[in-house]
C-alpha positions in Angstrom: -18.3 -6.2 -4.1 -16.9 -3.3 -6.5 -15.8 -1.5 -3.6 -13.4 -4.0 -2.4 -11.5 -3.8 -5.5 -11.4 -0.3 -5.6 -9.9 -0.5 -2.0 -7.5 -2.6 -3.0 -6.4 -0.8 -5.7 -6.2 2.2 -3.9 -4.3 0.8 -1.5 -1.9 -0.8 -3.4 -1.3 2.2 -5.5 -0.4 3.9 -1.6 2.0 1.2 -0.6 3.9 1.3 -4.5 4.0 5.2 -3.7 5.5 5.0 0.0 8.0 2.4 -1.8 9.0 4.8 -5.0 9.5 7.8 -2.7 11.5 5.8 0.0 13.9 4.2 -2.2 13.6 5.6 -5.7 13.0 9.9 -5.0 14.6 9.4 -1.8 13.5 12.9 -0.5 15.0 14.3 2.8 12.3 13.3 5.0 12.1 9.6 3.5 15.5 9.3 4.2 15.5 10.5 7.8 12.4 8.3 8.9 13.6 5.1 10.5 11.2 2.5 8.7 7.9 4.2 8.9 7.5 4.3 5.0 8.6 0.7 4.8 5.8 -0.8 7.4 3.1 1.4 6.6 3.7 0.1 2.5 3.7 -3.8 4.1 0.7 -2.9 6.1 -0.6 -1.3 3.1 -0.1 -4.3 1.0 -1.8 -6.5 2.9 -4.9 -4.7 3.5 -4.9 -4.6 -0.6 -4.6 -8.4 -0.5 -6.8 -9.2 1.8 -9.9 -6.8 0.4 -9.1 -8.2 -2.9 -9.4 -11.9 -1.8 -12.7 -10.8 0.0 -14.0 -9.1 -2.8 -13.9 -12.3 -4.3 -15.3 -14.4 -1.8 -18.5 -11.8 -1.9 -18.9 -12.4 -5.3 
């Protein structure tokens, strides 16, 4: 059950990441990518929803 909290934290703290260094530090590499930063954050995100919402249903 704990692990699927830490998963989603981790993952969420990776998709908040991708987001701060694709449109906040805007590096040169960031800005050259043509949406991989963007859809690997949304994948991201939903992976951290959806082991959150089955770390709850395990519980």
């Amino acid at each position: 059950m704990i692990i699927y909290f830490g998963l989603a934290g981790a993952a969420l703290l990776m998709s908040i990441s991708l987001l701060v260094t694709k449109f906040i530090l805007k590096p040169k590499r960031a800005r050259r990518d043509r949406g991989a930063y963007v859809t690997f954050a949304a994948v991201s995100f939903f992976a951290a929803i959806f082991s959150f919402m089955l770390g709850l249903v395990s519980s």
